[in-house]
SESE-41677 format. One record per residue: x, y, z of N, C-alpha, C in turn. Coordinates in steps of 0.001 Angstrom, whole numbers, plus 500000, padded with zeros to 6 digits. Each point is the difference from the previous one (the first is absolute). Layout:
<nodes>
XYZXYZXYZ;...
</nodes>
This chain:
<nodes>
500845498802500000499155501198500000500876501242500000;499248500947499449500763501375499687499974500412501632;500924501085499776500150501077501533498472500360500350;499273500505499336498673500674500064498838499439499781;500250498263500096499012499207499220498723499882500674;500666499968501563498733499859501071499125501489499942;500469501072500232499251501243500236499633499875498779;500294499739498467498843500056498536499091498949500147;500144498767500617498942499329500492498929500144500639;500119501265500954499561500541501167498728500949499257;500674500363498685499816501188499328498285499050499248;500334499060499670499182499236498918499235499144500749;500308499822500983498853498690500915500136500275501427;499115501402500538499748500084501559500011499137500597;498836498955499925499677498794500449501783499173500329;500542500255499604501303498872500116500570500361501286;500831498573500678500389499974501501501639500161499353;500683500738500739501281500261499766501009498247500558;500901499612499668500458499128500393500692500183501456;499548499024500741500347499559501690501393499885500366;500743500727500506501604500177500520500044498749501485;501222500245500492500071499051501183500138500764500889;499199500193501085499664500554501170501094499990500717;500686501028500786501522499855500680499712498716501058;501483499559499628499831498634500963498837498852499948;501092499176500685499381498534500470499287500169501166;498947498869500281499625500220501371500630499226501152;500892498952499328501033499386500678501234501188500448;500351501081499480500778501009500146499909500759501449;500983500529500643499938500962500709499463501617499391;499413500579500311499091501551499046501762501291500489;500411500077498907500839501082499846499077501321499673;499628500933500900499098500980499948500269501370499200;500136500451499733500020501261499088499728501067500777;500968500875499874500095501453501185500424500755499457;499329500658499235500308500714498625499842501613500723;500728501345498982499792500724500134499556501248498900;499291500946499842500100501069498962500994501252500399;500915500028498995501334501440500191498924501066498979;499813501054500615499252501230498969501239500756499431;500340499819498757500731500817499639501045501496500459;498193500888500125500001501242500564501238499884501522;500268499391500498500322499340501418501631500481500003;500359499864498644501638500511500044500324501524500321;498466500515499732500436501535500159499684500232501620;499862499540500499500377499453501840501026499600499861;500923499690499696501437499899500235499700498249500827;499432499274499041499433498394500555500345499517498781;501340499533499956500694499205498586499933498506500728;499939499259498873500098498101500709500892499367500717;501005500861500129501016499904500739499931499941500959;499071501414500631499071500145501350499284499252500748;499394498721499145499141499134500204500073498644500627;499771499925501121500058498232500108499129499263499473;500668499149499147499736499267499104499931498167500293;500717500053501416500272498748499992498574498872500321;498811500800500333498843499826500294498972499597499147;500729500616498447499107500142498954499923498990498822;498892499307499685500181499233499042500032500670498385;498645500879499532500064500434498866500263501598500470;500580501070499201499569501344499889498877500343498561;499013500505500498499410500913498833500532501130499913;500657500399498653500210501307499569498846500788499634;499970501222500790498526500383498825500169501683500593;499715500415498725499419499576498637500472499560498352;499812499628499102500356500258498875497844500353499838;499857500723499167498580500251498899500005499320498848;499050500213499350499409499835498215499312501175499636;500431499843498830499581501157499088498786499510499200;499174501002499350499085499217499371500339499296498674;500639499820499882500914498565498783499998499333500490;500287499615501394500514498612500445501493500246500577;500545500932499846501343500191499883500271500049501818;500561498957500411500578500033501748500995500751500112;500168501118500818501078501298499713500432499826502120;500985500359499989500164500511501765499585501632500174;499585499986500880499331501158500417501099501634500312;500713499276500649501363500887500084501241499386499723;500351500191498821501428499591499271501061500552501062;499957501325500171500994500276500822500441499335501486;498895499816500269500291499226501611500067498350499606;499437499347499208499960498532499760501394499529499129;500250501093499102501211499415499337501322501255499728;500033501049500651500887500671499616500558500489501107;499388500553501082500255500518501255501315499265500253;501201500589500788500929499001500758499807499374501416;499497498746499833499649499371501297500551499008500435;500921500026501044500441498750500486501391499311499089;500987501026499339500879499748499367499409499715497869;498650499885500160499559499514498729498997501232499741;498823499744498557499585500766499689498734499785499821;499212500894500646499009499817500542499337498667500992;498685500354500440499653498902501154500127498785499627;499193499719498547499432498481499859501790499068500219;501172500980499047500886499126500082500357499760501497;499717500935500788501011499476501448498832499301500562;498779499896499842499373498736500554501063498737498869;499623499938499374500506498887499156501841499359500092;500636501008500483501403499719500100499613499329501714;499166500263500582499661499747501750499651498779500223;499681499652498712499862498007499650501055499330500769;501263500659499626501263499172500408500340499808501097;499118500827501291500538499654501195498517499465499899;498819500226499472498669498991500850499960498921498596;500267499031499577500087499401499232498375499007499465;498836500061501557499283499660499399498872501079499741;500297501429500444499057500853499288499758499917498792;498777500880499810499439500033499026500159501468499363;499545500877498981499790501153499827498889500223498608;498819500439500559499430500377498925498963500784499861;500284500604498681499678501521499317498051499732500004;499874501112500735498599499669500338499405501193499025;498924499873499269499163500724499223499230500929499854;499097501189500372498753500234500125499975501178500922;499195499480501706499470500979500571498916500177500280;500514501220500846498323500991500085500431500931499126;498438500731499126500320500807499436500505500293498790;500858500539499900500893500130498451500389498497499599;500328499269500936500866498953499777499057498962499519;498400500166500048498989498305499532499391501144499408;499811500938499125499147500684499345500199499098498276;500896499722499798499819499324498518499667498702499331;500244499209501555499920498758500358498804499462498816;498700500497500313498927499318499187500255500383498713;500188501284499308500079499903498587501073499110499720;500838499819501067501086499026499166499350498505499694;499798499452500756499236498557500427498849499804498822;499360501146499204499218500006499139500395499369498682;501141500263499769500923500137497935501100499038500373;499978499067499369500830499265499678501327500114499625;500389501124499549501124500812499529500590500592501448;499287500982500602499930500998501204500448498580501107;499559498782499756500134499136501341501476499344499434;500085499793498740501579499592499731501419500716500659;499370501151499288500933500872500627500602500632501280;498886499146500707499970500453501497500665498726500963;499889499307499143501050498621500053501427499784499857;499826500873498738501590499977499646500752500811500425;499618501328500312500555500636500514500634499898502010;498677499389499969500290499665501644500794498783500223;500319498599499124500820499395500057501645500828499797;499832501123498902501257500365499646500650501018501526;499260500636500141500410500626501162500343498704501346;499293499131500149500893499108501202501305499452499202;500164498972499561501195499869499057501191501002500149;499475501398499792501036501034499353500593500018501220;499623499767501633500423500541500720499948498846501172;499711498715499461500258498607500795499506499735501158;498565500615499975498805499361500655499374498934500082;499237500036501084499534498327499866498103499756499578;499789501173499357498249500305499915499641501171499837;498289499146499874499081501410500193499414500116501072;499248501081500591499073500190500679499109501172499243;498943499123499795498302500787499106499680500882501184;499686500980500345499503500773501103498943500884499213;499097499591499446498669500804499076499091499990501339;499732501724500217499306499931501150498702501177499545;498915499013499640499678498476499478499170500255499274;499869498558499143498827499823499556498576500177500462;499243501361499255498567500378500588498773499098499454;500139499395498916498740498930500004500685498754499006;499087499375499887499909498508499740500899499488498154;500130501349499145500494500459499326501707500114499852;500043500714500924501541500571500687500767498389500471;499097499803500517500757498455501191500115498774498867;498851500254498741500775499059499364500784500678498792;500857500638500045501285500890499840501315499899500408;499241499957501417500670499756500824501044498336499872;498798499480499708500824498495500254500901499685498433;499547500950499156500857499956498315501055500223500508;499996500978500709501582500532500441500925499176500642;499146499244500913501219499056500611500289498870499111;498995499248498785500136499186499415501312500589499312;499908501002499149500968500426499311501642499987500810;499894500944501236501210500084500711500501498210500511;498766499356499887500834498092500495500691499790499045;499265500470498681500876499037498315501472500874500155;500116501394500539500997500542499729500953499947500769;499277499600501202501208500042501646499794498296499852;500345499302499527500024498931500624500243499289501509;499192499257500811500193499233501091501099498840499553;501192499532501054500102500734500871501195501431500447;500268500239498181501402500923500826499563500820500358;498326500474499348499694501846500044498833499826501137;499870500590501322499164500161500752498620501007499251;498724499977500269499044500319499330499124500189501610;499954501333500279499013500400501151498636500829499622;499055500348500587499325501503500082499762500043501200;499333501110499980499709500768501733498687500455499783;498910499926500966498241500485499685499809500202501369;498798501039499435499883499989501719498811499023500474;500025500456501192499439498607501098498130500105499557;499399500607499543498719500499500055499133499456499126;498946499023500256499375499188499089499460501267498836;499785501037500218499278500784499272501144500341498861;501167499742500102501483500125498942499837498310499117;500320499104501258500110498467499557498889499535499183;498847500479500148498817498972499182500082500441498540;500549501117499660500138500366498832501014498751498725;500796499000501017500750499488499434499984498529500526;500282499219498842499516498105500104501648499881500793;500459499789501341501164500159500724499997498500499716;499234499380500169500575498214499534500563500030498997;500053500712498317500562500472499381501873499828500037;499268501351500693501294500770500074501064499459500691;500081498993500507500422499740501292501264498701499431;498911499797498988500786498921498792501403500508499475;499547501112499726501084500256499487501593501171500405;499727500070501619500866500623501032500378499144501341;501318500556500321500869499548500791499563500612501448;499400501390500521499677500101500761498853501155499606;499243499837500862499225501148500414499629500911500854;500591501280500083500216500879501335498514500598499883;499537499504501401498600500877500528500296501115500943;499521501016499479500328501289500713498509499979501134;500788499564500999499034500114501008499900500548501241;499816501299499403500313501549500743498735501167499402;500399500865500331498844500941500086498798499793499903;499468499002500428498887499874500215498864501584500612;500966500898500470499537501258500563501028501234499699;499080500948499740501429501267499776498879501147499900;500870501265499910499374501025499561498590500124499089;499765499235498679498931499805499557498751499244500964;500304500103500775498731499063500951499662501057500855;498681500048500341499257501498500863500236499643501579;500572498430500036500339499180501542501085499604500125;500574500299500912501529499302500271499719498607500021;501055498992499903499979498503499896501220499541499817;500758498635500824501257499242499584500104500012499085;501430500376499253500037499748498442500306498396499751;500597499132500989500347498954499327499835498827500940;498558499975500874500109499241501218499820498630499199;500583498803500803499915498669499424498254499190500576;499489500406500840498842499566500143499031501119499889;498268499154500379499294501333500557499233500398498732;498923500490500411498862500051498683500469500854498617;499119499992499150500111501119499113501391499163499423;500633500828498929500889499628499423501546499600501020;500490499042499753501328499388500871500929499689499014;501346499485500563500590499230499510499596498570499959;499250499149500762499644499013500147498861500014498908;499111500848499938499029499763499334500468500432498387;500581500303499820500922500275498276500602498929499947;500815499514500953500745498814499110498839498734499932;499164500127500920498596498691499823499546500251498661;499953500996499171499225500591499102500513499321498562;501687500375500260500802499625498822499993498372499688;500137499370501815500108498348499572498718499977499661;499107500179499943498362499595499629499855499962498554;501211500760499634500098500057498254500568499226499477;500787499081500719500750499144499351501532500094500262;500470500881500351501252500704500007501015498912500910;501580499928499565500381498687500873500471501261501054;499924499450501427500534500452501140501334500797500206;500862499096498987501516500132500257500114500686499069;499076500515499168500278501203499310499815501191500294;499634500011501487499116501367500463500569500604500965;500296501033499742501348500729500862498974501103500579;500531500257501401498927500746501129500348501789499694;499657500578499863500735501416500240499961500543501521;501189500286499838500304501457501376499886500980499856;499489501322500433500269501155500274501273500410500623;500883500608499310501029500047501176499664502232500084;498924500203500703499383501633499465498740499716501219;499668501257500675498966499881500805499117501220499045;498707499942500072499365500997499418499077500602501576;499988501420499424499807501119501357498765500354499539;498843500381501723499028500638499857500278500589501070;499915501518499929500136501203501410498115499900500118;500213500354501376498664500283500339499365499124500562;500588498479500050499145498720500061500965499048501201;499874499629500646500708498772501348499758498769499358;499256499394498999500133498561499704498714499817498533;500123498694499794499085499565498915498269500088499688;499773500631499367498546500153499875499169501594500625;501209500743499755499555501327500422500472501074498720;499383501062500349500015500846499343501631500917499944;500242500668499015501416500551500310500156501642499221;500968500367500313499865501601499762501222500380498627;501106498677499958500955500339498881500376498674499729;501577500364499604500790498916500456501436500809499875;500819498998500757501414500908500300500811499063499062;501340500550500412501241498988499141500285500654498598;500119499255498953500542500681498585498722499190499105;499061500995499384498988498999499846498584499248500745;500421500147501095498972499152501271501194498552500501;501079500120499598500814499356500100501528499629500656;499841498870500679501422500415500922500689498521499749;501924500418499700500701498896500077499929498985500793;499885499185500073499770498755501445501319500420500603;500954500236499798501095500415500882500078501453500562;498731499922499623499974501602500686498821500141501301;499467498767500211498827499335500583500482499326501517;499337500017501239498780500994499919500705501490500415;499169500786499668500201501684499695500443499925501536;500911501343500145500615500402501434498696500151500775;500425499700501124498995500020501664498684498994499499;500200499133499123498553499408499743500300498538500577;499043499023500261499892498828500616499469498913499184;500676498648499707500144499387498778499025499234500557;498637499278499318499351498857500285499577499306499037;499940498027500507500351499492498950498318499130500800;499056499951498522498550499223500261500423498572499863;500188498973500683500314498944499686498656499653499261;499098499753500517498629499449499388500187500258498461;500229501658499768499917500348498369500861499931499304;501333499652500655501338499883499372500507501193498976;499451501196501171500232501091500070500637501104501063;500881501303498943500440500852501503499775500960499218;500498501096501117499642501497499877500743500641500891;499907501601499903500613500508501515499112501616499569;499885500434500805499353501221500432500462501207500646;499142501226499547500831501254500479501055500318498868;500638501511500805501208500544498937499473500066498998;500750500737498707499836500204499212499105499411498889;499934498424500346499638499061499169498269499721499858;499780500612501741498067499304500247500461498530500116;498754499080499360500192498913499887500588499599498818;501288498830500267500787500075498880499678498159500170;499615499314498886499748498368499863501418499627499251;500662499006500171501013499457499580500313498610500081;500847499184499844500678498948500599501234499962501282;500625499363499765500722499824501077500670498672500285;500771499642500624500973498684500217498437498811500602;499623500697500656498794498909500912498712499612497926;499674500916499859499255499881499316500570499312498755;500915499871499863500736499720498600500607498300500655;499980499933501113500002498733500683499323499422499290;498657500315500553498572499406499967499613499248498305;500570501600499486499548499546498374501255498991499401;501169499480500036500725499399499904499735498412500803;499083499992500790499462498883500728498585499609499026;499481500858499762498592499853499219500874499453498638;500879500367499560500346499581498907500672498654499571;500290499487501632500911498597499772498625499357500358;499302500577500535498219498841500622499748500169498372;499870500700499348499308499764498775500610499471498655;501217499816500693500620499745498761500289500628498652;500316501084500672500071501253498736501642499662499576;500151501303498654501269499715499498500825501015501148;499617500968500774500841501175500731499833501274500316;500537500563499973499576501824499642500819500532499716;499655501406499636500686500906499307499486501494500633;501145500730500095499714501557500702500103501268499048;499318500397499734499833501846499979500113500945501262;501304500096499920501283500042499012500970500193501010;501601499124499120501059499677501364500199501291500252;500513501184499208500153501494501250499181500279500448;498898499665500316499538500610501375500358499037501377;500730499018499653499710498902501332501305500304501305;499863499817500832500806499961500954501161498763500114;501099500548500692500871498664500517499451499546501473;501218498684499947499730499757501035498748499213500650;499766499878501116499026499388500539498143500730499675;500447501063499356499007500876499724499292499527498323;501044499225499387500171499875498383498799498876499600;499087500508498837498502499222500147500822499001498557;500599500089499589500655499464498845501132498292500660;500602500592501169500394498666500596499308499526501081;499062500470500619499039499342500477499155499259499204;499685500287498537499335499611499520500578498172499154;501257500296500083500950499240499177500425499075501201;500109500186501565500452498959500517498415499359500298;499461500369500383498142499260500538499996499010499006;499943500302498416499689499431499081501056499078500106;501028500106500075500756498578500480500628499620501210;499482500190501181499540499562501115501524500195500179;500197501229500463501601500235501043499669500839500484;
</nodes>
């Protein structure tokens, strides 16, 4: 079969089931978990080069961003900081992640796609033309290659109806014929919210990717007229528990399903806790580094029941976040369920040390 044979298939017979990959691991196997992270580009102009980074924690990095153009054409978002900037003796970021192989030998690194925003705005016209989806192939294979990556990560945030999602799944058909399993890793990232997910056949999709990062966070923010946990693991209304029930109900294999972290508390002034009314929000955005958490003179509490924390007062009001206890919890939910791991947004904001939700998250998951 040609490079593009599956996504022109895709093109000519909806009805068709994409061909079935092998689910990570045996069940005779010990589960090697996945503790992945996203590097934001933007992050170097913080003076946060990979160098900076402990890494020894980390299984994959997502780079992100690279975009698409409406051709199809996969471009990096900032040339100057991804490939030209002097970072770390080399030039630009992606290479000094990639030269950083040599001391972590089983990392991973890969060029993640999309976005909010500017970054998934072309996504569907591409997924439409057969031409527009080639090119969005080739180009995104040529860019890992050029710079000795190990993948993609699809981050189309998201498909709005039933249309889009099966677009959606052309795209990954296409990126399998082009990334081949197993040298080229093949991810996306969606968020946690059946009202995003039903738009798309995830049994599908699921066929034809190596992992799947559920962003299972903001469940609450500024757009909401009520304060609320952004990312509690139990507890009514939308959860982490109740998103990942959602995805296996689709078919989706387990060990493909990577948990998301917040490593970011989101702020409401005006408000002491969940389900109240609020007057702003503080931070950059409504937003505060987790290492910047909890805000001076404030008092950290962690809901065991909701597998949730917060802290209150100062600048922040009520600020919902994670934390070492909570990131416990979800790293325990994840070996009870047999998930593939998690993955954090994003390693600069995280703390060292005994404070660090990234090696808490990485020893729980393998029980040290």
């Amino acid at each position: 079969m040609s490079m593009f044979s599956a996504a022109s298939a895709l093109f000519r017979r909806k009805d068709r089931n994409p061909a079935a990959s092998q689910p990570q691991g045996g069940s005779d196997e010990v589960p090697i978990y996945t503790n992945a992270v996203y590097y934001p580009n933007w992050r170097i102009y913080r003076k946060q080069p990979p160098s900076s980074l402990r890494l020894g924690f980390i299984s994959h990095v997502f780079y992100a961003f690279a975009w698409v153009k409406d051709d199809g054409t996969v471009y990096l978002s900032d040339e100057w900081a991804d490939t030209q900037m002097p970072v770390d003796g080399t030039e630009g970021c992606l290479r000094a992640f990639v030269q950083l192989k040599q001391q972590y030998s089983e990392m991973k690194v890969i060029l993640s796609v999309g976005g909010g925003g500017k970054g998934s705005e072309n996504f569907a016209h591409v997924s439409q033309s057969r031409s527009r989806l080639e090119n969005f192939v080739r180009t995104a294979r040529a860019l890992v290659d050029q710079f000795g990556l190990d993948g993609i990560d699809v981050d189309w945030e998201h498909p709005t109806d039933p249309q889009q999602g099966q677009g959606y799944i052309r795209l990954l058909a296409g990126l399998r014929e082009g990334l081949p399993s197993p040298r080229y890793v093949l991810a996306t990232c969606l968020p946690a919210g059946q009202w995003a997910l039903r738009n798309i056949d995830l049994g599908a999709a699921q066929r034809y990717l190596d992992l799947m990062n559920l962003m299972a966070y903001d469940f609450s923010g500024s757009w909401e007229s009520q304060t609320g946990h952004q990312a509690k693991l139990y507890g009514s209304g939308i959860s982490c528990e109740s998103s990942v029930s959602y995805v296996l109900s689709q078919g989706v294999s387990p060990r493909k399903l990577i948990l998301g972290v917040p490593v970011y508390g989101r702020s409401f002034l005006g408000s002491k806790g969940p389900g109240q009314r609020y007057t702003g929000t503080g931070g950059e955005d409504g937003v505060f580094d987790y290492r910047d958490l909890p805000r001076p003179g404030t008092k950290e509490h962690h809901d065991k029941k909701l597998g949730a924390a917060y802290c209150t007062g100062g600048d922040g009001g009520f600020v919902t976040y994670d934390t070492p206890a909570t990131v416990q919890q979800k790293a325990q939910f994840v070996t009870s369920s047999k998930l593939g791991g998690l993955f954090y947004w994003h390693i600069c904001s995280d703390a060292r040390g005994s404070r660090s939700l990234i090696e808490t998250g990485y020893n729980t998951l393998h029980d040290m």
